[in-house]
DODO-61977 format. One record per residue (C-alpha): residue number from 0; x, y, z. Coordinates in Angstrom, 1 decimal. Layout:
SITE; num; x; y; z
SITE; NUM; X; Y; Z
...
// end
This chain:
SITE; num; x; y; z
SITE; 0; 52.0; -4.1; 7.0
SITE; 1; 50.6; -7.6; 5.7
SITE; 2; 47.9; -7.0; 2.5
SITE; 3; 44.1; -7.3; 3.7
SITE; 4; 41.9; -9.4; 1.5
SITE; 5; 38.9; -7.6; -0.5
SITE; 6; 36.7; -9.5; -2.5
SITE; 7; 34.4; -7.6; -4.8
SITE; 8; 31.5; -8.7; -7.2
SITE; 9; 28.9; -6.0; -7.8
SITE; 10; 26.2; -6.0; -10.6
SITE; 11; 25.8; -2.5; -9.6
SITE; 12; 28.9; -1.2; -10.5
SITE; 13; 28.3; 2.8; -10.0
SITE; 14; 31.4; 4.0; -7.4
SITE; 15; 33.2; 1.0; -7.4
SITE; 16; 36.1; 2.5; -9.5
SITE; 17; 36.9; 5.4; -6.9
SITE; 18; 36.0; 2.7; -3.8
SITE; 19; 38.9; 0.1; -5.1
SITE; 20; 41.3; 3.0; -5.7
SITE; 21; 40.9; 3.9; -2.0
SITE; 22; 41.2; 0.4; -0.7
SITE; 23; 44.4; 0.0; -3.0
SITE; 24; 45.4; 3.1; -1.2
SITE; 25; 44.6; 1.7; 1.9
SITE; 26; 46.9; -1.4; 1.4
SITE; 27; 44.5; -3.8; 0.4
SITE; 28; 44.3; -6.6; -2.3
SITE; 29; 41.1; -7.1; -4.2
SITE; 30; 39.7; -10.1; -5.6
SITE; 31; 37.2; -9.3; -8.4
SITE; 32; 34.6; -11.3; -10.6
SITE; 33; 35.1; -11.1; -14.1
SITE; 34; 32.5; -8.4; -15.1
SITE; 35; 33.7; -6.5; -11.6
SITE; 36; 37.3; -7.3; -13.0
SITE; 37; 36.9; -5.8; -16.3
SITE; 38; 35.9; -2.7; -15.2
SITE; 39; 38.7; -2.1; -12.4
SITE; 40; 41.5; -3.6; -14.8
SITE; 41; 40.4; -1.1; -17.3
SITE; 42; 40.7; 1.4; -14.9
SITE; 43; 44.5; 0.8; -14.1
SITE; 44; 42.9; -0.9; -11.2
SITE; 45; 45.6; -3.9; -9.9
SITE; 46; 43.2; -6.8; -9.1
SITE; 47; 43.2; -10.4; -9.0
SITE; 48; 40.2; -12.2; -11.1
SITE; 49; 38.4; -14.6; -8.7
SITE; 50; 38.8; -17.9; -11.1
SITE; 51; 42.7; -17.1; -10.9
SITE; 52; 42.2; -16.5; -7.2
SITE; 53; 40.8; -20.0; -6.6
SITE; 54; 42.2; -21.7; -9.8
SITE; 55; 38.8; -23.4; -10.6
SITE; 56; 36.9; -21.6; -13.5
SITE; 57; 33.2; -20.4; -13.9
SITE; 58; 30.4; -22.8; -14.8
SITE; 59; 27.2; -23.1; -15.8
SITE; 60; 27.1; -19.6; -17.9
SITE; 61; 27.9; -17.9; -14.9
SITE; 62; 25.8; -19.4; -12.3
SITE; 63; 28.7; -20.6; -9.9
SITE; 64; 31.9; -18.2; -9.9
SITE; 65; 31.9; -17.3; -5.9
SITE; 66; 30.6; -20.6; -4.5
SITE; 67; 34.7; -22.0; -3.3
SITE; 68; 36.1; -23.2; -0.4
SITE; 69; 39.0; -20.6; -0.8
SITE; 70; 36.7; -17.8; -0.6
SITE; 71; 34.2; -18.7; 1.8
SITE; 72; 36.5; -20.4; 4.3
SITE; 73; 38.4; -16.9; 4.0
SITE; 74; 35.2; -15.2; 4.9
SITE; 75; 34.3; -17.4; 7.7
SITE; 76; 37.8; -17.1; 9.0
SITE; 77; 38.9; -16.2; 12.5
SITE; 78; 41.0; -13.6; 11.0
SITE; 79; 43.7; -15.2; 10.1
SITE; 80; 45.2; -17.8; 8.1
SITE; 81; 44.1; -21.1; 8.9
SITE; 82; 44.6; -24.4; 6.7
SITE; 83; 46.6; -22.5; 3.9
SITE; 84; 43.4; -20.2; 3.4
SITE; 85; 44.0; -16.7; 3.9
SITE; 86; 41.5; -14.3; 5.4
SITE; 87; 39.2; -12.1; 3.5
SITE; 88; 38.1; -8.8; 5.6
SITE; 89; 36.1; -7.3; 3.3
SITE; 90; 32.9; -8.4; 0.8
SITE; 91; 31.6; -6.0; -1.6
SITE; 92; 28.7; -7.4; -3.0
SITE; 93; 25.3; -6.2; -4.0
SITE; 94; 22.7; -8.4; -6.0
SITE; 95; 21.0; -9.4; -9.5
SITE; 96; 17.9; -6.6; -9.8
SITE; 97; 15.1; -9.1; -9.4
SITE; 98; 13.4; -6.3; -7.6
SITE; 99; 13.7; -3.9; -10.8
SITE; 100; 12.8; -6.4; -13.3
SITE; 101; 9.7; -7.5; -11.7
SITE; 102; 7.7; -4.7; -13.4
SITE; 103; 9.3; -5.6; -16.9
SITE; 104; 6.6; -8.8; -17.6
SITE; 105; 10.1; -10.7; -18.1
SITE; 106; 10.1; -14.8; -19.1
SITE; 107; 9.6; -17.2; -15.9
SITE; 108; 13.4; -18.3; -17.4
SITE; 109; 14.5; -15.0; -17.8
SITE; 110; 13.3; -14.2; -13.7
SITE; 111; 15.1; -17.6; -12.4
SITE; 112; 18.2; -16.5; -14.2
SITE; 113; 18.0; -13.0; -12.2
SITE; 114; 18.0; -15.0; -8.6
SITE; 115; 21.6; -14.4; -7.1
SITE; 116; 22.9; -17.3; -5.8
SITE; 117; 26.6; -16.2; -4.6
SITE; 118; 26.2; -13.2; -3.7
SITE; 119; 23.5; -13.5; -1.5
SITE; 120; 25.6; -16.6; 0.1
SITE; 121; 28.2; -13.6; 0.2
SITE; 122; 26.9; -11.1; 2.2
SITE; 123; 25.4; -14.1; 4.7
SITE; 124; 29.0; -15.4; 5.1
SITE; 125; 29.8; -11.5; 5.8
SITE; 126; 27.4; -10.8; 7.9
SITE; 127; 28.1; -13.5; 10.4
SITE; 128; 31.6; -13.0; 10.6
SITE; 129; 31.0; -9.1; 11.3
SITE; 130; 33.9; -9.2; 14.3
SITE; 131; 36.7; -10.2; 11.2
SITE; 132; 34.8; -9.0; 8.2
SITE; 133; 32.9; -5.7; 6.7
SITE; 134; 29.8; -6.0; 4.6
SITE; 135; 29.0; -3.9; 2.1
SITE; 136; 26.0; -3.9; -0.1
SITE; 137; 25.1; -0.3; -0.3
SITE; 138; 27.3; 2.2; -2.7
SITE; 139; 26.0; 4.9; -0.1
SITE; 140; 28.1; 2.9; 2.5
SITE; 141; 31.7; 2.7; 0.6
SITE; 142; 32.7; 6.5; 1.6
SITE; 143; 31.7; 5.7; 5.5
SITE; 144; 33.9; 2.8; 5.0
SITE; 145; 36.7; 4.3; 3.4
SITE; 146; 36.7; 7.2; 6.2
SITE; 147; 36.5; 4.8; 9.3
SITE; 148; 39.8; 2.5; 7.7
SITE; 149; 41.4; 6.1; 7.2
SITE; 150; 40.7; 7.6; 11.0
SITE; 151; 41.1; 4.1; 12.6
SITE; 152; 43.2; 1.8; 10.4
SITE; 153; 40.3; -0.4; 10.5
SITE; 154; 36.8; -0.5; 10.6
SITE; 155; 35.5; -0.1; 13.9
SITE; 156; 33.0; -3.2; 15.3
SITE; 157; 30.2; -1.2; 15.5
SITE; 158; 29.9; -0.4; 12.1
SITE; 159; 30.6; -4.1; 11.0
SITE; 160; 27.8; -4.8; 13.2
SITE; 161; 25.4; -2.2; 11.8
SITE; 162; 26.3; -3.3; 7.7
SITE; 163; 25.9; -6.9; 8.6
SITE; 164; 22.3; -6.1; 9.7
SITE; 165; 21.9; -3.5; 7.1
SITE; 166; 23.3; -6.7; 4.5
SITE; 167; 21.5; -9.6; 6.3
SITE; 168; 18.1; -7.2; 6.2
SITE; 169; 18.2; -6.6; 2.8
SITE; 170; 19.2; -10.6; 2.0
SITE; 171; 15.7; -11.1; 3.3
SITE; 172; 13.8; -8.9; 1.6
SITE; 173; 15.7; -9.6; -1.6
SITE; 174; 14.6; -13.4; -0.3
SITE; 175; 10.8; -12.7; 0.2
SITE; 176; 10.4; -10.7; -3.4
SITE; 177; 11.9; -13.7; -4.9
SITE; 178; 9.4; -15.9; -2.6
SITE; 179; 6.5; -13.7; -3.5
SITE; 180; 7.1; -14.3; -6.9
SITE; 181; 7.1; -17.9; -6.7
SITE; 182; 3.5; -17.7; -5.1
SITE; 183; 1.8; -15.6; -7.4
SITE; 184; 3.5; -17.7; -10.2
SITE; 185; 1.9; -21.0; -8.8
SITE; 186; -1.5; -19.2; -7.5
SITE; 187; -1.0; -19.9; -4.4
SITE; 188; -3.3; -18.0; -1.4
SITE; 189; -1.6; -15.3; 0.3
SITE; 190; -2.4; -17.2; 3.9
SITE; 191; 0.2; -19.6; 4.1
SITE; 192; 2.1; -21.3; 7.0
SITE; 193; 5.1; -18.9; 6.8
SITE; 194; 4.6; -15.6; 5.3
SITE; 195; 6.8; -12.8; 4.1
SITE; 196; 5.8; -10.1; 2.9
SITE; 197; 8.2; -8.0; 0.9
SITE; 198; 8.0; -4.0; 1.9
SITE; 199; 10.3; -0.8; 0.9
SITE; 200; 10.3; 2.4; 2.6
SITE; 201; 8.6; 4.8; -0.1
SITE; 202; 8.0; 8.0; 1.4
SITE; 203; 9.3; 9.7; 5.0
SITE; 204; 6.2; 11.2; 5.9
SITE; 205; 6.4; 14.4; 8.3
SITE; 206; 5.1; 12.5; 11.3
SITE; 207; 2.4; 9.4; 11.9
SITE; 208; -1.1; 10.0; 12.7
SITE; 209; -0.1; 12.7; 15.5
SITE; 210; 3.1; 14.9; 15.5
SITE; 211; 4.8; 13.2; 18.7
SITE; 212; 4.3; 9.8; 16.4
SITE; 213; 6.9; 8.7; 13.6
SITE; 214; 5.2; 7.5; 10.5
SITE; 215; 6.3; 6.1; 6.8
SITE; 216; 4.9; 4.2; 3.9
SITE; 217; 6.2; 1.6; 2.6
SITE; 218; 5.2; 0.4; -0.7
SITE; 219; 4.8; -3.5; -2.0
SITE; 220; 7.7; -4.2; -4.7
SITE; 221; 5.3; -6.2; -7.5
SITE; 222; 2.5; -2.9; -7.3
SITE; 223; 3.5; 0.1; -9.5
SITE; 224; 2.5; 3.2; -6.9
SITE; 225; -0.6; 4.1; -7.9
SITE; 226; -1.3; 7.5; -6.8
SITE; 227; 1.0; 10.4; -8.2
SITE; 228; 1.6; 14.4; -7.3
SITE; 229; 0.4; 16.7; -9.8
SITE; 230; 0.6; 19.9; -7.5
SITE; 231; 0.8; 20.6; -3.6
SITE; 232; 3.0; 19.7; -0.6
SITE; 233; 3.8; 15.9; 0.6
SITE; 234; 1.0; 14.0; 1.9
SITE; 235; 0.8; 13.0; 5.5
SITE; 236; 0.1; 9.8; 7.6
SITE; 237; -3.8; 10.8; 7.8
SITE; 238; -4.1; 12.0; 3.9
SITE; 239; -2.9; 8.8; 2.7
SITE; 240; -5.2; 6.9; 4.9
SITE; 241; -8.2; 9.5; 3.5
SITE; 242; -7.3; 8.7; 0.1
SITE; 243; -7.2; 4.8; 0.5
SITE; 244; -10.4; 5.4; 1.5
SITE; 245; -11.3; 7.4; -1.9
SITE; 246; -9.6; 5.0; -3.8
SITE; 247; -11.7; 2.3; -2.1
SITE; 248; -14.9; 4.0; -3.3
SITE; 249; -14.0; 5.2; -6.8
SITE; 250; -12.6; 1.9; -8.2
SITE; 251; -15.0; -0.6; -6.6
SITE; 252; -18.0; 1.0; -7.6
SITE; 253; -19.3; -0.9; -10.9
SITE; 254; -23.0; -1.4; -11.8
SITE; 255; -24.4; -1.2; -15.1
SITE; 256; -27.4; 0.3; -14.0
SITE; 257; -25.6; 3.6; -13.0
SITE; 258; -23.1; 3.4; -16.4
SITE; 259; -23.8; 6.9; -17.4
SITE; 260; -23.5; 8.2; -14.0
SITE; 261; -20.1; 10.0; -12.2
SITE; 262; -19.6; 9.5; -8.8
SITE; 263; -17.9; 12.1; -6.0
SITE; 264; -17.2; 11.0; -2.3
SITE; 265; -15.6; 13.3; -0.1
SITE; 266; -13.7; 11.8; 2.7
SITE; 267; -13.1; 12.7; 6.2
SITE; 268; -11.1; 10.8; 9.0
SITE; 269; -11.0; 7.9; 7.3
SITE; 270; -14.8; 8.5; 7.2
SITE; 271; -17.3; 9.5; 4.1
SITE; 272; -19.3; 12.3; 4.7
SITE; 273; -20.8; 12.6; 1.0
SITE; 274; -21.1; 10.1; -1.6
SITE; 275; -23.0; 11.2; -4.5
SITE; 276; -24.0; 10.1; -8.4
SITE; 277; -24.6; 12.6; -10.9
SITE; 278; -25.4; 13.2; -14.9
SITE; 279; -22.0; 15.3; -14.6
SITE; 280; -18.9; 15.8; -12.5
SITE; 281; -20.1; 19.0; -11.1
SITE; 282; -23.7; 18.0; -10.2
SITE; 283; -22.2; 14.5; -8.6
SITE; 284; -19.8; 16.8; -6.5
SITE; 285; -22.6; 19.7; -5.6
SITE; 286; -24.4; 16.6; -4.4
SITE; 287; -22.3; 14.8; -2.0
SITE; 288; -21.1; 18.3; -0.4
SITE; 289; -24.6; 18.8; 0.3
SITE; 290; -24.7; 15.5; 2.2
SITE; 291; -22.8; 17.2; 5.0
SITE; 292; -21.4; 20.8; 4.5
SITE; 293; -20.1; 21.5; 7.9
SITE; 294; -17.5; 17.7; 7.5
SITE; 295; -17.1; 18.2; 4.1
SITE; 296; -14.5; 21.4; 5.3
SITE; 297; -10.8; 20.1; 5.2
SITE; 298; -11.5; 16.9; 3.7
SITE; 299; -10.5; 14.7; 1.2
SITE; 300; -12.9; 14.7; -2.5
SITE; 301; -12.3; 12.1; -4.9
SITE; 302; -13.8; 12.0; -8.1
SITE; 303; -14.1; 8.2; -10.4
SITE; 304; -13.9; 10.5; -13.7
SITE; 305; -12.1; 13.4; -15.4
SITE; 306; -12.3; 16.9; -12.9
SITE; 307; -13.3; 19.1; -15.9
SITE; 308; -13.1; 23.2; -15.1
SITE; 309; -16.7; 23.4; -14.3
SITE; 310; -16.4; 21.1; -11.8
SITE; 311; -13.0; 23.2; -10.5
SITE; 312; -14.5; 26.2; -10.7
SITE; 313; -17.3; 25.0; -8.4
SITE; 314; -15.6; 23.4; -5.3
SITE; 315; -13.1; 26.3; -5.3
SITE; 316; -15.8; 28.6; -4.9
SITE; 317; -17.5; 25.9; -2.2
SITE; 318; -15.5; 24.5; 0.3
SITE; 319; -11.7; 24.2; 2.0
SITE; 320; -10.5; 20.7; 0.7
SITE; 321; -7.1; 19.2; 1.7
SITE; 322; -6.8; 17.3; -1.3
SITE; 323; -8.3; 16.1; -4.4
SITE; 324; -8.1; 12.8; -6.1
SITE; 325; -9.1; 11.8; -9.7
SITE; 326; -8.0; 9.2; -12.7
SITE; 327; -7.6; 12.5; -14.8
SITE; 328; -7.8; 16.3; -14.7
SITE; 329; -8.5; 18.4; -17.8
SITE; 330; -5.9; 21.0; -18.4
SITE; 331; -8.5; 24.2; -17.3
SITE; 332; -9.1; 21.9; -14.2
SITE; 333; -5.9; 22.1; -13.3
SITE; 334; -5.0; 25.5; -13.8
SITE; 335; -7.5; 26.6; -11.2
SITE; 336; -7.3; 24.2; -9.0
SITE; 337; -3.8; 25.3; -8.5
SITE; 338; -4.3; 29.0; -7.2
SITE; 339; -4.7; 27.1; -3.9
SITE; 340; -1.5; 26.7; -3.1
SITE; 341; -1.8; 24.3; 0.0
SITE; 342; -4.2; 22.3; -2.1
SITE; 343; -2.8; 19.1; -3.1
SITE; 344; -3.7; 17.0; -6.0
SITE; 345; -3.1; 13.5; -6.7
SITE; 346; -4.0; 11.4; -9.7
SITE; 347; -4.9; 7.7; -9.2
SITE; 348; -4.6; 4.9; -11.1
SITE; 349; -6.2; 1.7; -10.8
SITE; 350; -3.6; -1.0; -9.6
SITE; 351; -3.8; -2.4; -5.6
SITE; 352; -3.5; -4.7; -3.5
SITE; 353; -6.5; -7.0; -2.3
SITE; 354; -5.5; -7.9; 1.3
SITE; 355; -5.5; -5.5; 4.2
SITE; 356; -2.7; -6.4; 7.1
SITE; 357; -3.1; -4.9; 10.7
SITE; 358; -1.2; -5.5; 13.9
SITE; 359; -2.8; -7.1; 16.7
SITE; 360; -1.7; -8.3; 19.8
SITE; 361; 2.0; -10.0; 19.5
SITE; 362; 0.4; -11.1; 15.6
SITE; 363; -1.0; -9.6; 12.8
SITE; 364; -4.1; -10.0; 10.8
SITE; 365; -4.4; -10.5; 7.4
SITE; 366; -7.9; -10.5; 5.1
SITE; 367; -9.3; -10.1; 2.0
SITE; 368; -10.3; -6.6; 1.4
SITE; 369; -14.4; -6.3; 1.1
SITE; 370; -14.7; -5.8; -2.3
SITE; 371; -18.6; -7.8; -2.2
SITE; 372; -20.7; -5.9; -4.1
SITE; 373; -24.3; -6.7; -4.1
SITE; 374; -26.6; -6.3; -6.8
SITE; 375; -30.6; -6.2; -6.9
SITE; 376; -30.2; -10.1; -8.1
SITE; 377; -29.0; -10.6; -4.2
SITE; 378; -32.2; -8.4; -3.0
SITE; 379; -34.8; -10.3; -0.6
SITE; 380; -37.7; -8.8; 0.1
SITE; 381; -39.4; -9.4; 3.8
SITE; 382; -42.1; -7.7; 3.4
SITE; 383; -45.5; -6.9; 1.3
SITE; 384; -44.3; -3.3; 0.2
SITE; 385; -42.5; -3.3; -3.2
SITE; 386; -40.2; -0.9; -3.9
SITE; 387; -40.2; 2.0; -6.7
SITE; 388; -38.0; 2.1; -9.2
SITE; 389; -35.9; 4.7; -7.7
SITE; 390; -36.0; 2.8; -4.5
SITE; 391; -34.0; 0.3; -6.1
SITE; 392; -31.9; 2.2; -7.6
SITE; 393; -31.5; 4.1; -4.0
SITE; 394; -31.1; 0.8; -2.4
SITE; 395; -28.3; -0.4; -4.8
SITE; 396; -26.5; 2.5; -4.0
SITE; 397; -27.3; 3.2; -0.3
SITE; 398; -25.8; -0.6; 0.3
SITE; 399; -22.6; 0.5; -1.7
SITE; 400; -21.5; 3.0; 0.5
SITE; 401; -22.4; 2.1; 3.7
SITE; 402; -19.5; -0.4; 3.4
SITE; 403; -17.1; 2.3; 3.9
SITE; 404; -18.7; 3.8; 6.9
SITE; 405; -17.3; 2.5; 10.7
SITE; 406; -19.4; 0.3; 12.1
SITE; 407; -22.3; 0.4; 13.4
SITE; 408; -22.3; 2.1; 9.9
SITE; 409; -25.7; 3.5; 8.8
SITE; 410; -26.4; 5.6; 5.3
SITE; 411; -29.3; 7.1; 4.3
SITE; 412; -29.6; 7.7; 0.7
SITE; 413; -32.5; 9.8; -1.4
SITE; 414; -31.8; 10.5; -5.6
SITE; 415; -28.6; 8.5; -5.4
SITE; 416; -26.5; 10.4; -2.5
SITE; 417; -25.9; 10.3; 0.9
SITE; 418; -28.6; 13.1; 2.2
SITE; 419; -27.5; 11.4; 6.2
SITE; 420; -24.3; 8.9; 7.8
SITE; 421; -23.9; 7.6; 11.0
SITE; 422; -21.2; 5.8; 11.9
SITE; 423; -18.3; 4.9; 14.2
SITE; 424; -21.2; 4.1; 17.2
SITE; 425; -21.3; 1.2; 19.6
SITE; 426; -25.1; 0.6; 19.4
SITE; 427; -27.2; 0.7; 16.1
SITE; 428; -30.0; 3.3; 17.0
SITE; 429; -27.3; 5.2; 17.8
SITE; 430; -26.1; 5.8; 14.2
SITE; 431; -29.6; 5.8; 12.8
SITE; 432; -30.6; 8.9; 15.1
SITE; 433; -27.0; 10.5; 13.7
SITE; 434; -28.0; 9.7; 10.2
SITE; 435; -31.2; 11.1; 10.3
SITE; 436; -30.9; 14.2; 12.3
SITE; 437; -27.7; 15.1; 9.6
SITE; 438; -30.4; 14.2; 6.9
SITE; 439; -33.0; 16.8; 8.7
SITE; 440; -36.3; 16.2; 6.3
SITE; 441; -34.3; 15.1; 3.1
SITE; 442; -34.7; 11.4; 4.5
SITE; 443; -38.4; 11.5; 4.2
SITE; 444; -39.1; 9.2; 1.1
SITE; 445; -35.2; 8.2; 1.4
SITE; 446; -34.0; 4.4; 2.0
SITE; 447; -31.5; 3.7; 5.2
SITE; 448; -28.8; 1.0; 4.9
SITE; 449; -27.8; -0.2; 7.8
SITE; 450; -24.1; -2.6; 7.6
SITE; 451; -25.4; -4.8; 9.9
SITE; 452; -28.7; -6.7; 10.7
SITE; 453; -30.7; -4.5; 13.6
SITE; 454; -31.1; -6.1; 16.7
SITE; 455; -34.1; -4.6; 17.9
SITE; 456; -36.9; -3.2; 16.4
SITE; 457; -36.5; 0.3; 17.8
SITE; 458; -34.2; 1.8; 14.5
SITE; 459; -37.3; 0.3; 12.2
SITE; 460; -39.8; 2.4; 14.4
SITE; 461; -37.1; 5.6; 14.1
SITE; 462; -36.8; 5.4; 10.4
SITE; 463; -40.6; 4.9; 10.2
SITE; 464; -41.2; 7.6; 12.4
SITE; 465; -39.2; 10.2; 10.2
SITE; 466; -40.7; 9.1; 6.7
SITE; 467; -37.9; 6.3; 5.8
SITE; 468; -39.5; 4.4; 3.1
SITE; 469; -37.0; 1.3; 2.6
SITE; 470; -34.9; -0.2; 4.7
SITE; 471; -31.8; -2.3; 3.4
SITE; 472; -30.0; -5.0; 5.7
SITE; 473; -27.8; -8.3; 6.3
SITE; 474; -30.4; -9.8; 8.3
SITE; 475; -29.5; -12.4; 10.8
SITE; 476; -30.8; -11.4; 13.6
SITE; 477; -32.5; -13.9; 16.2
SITE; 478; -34.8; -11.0; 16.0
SITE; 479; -35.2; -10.7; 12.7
SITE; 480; -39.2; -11.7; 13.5
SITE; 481; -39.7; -9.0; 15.3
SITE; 482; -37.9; -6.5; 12.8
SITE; 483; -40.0; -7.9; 9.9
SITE; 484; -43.1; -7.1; 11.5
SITE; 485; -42.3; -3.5; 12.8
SITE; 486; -41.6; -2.8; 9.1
SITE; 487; -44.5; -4.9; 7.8
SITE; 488; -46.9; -2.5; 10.6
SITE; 489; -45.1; 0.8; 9.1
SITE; 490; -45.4; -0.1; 5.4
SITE; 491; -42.0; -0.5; 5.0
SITE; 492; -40.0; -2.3; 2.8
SITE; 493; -37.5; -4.4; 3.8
SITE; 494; -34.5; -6.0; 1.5
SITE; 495; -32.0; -8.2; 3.7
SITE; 496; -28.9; -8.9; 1.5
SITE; 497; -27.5; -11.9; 3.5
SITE; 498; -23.8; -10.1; 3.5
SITE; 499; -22.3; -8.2; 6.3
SITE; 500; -20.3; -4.9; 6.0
SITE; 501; -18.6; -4.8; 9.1
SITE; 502; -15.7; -1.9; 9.6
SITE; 503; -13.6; -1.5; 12.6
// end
């Protein structure tokens, strides 16, 4: 039986020892690289060096040892020997670790030189020639390999077809890392004509949003994961959406006027039901629980400080939580927290991503995430009534979270937390009537943020009619007259913010 043709270049080289003593076994020949050479030759491996092979020597430090007409009209080949070129059935190949070293802060010279050339041109020339050839980037796959040629004397075409679209897939993402890089090296905006955005599965969750659903995350390669286990089972589909939505709230909040301040949110579908400042972690988190006990029950708190034991102590001995998510947790924190044994917690660090992507149609879409914050600089006051102190302070805040809430999203806020949210509704008075009948009489004196400008005047005359004392808005409205005035009657006062906090 006639030698088959291997040609082998890995940067990789874990397994390849025991692989090419199989395929020796198996009656083939292998062409090697030189590093790929070195190792099999000093491994009593019998190979042939790839410049020998072609008789035409590497160049350029390297960068051109594959690129030949002897090797790539032998891949291309019908599968036999045509114009004194002899088949190659079998490419080996896997790539420079652009990938790994992005994370390294590496020289722009020292990146180029990690861009694989050949072997990428490899496993293409593979790929397309699956009926003559087999493809092999993955170590994983050399044992499947190996068993198919030993039950079948060959590898069968359905495998060659399934590792020339397991080679050609990773050949684009290996493409679009290396594009990626490129745009964030010139500053380019994300929204160009052709995009590509790089994604590797990171965790196999249990199921998507609902058990008969299949769900996984997939992580960005140029973002170190920001959110780690300290203690409790895997998260699900829903719990990493929850605590996106924490992560949201504890890293974009920054004001100076509330420096000395810790803030608490706690999270449900996606949804807050309790933000809240306090002097401490444990007032801040007694606060937003109080926002809406009955929600707050198998949700998601996040903290934008240190969980001390105090704070522990306290929402042990207050509420079921799913999970709980803080920069840092103090030894004595931790301890407790972990008697709860289907508690999970999860530290998070501050590193993310600024666009949100979401499939729509037969597209996608693709924005900048809402990370406006607006300060009392952007406050403009429609009407006579001038706000306290506190009312500012209120209003600042109130504004803040209501950008997390689903539109129509309404918060009502009193001693900087949440005391009412409504949200998620498809008319506006809608979500003020939720908002105030979860605030009960706590919004009297309070100050309602609404995401969006009203309408109508009917949620100025609710509000009034329930003791709201400020009212913070977009504006916008071709009704905005009439809103002004309704607040003006009910000595109101009325900030509009000229920025929009739509959610859907």
């Amino acid at each position: 039986m006639e030698k088959r043709l291997s040609l082998i270049s890995v940067y990789d080289k874990e397994g390849i020892v025991d692989f090419a003593k199989e395929l020796i076994s198996l009656n083939f020949e292998i062409i090697a690289t030189s590093k790929t050479y070195e190792i099999l030759k000093n491994n009593n491996i019998n190979c042939i060096e790839i410049s020998e092979y072609t008789g035409f020597k590497e160049i350029l430090k390297g960068r051109v040892k594959t690129l030949h007409p002897l090797i790539f009209g032998g891949i291309l080949s019908f599968g036999k020997e045509e114009e004194g070129i002899k088949p190659i059935s079998m490419v080996v190949c896997n790539l420079y670790p652009f990938e790994k070293k992005l994370l390294e802060n590496l020289s722009e010279e020292e990146m180029i030189e990690l861009i694989d050339i050949g072997g990428v041109s490899l496993l293409r020339a593979g790929a397309k020639n699956y009926k003559y050839v087999t493809t092999i980037f993955d170590k994983e796959d050399y044992p499947i390999v190996i068993s198919e040629i030993k039950k079948y004397g060959n590898t069968s075409l359905e495998l060659r077809r399934k590792l020339a679209y397991k080679a050609l897939n990773y050949v684009a993402y290996y493409d679009s890392i290396i594009a990626e890089y490129f745009r964030k090296l010139n500053n380019e905006i994300i929204f160009q004509d052709y995009l590509s955005l790089p994604m590797k599965k990171g965790l196999k969750l249990r199921y998507g949003e609902n058990p008969h659903q299949n769900g996984f995350y997939y992580e960005e390669p140029f973002l170190k994961r920001n959110f780690s286990y300290l203690w409790g089972k895997e998260l699900s589909y829903n719990n990493l959406l929850d605590i996106n939505s924490v992560y949201n709230i504890i890293f974009d909040f920054d004001f100076l006027e509330f420096k000395d301040y810790k803030l608490c949110c706690l999270i449900k579908h996606n949804t807050p039901c309790g933000i809240a400042l306090g002097k401490t972690t444990k007032e801040a988190f007694e606060k937003a629980y109080l926002s809406d006990p009955v929600s707050a029950f198998g949700g998601i708190c996040g903290f934008n400080c240190e969980v001390d034991k105090e704070t522990a102590e306290k929402i042990i001995e207050t509420v079921f939580l799913e999970v709980i998510c803080a920069p840092a947790f103090k030894k004595e924190a931790l301890d407790i927290l972990k008697k709860k044994k289907n508690l999970r917690i999860i530290k998070l660090e501050k590193n993310e991503n600024n666009f949100e992507i979401r499939n729509c149609l037969t597209g996608y879409l693709l924005q900048e995430r809402d990370k406006k914050i607006i300060k009392e600089k952007d406050f403009k006051l429609m009407t006579k009534r001038k706000p306290s102190a506190r009312e500012i302070k209120d209003a600042l805040f109130a504004y803040f979270c209501v950008k997390y809430v689903k539109s129509n999203g309404i918060v009502i806020v009193k001693d900087l937390a949440t005391v009412g949210i409504g949200g998620g509704q498809t008319s506006r008075i809608d979500s003020v009537e939720i908002a105030i009948k979860k605030s009960g009489k706590r919004c009297v004196d309070g100050v309602l943020a609404s995401d969006g400008f009203f309408p109508f005047s009917d949620s100025i005359e609710l509000a009034a009619k329930n003791g709201i004392k400020v009212i913070i808005e977009p504006g916008g409205s071709i009704r905005d007259e009439e809103v002004i005035k309704a607040a003006e009657e009910n000595n109101i006062t009325l900030i509009f913010t000229n920025v929009r906090h739509f959610r859907h």
